[in-house]
Every structure is written in C-alpha cells, then in structure tokens.
N, C-alpha and C positions, 0 to 999 in steps of 0.2 A: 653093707653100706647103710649108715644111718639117712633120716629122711633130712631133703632138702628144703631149708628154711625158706620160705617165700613171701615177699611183700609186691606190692603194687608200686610202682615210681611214682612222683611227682614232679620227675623232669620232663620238660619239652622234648626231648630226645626220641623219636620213635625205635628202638631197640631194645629188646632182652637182654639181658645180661645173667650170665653165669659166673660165679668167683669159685674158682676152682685150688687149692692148696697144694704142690706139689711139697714132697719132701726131701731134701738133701741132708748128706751127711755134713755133720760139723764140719771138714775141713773144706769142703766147700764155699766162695767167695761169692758174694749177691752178683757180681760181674759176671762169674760164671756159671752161677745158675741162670740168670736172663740168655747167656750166650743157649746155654744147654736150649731153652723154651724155646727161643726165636728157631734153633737150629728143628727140632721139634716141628713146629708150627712150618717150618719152608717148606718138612716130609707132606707136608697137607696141600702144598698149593694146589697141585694139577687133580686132584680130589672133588670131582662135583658133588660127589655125596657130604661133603664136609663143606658146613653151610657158615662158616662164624666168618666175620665182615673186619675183626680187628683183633688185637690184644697190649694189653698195656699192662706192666708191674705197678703194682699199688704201694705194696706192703712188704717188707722184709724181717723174718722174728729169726733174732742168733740166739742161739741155741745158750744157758746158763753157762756152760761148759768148756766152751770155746777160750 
C-alpha cells in the first residue's frame, strides 16, 4: 500500500476525513456501486470498534472503455 497523502483542513468542521477509492469492474453502474458501499457500510453498524460518524460519494471516474 502506498503512503497516504496528508493535509491539515481549513474547514470549521471538527472531523478527519479519510477518501478511500474502491474499485469496480466496468460494467458496473455508480448507482450500483453506491448501493454495493452503503450495503458495506450497514455490515458496520452494530461495530463499536468501527468509529467513522458518516459517508458520502464524491466522485465517480468511468472507466475509458465502457
């Protein structure tokens, strides 16, 4: 795993933030990728050890090829 790039915020927001990249295969739809995460993310609720407070999709890259 390469090193993760780090800056300091200049937002009000008291929170960390991590941008994490998942990959899907081209025939995959960004509808269905977000389904896939949130579905992901539900395996987490009951998790005290898993500490993250939200999640939101930003960014969507299709793939040349599609």
């Amino acid at each position: 795993m390469s090193d993760v790039y780090e800056i300091v915020s200049t937002s009000s927001e008291d929170a960390n933030k991590l941008t994490v990249d998942f990959t899907f295969s081209s025939d995959v739809s960004k509808e269905d990728a977000i389904a896939q995460i949130d579905s992901l993310v539900s395996l987490a609720d009951d998790n005290a050890e898993i500490e993250f407070v939200d999640h939101e999709p930003k960014f969507w890259e299709i793939s040349q090829f599609n």
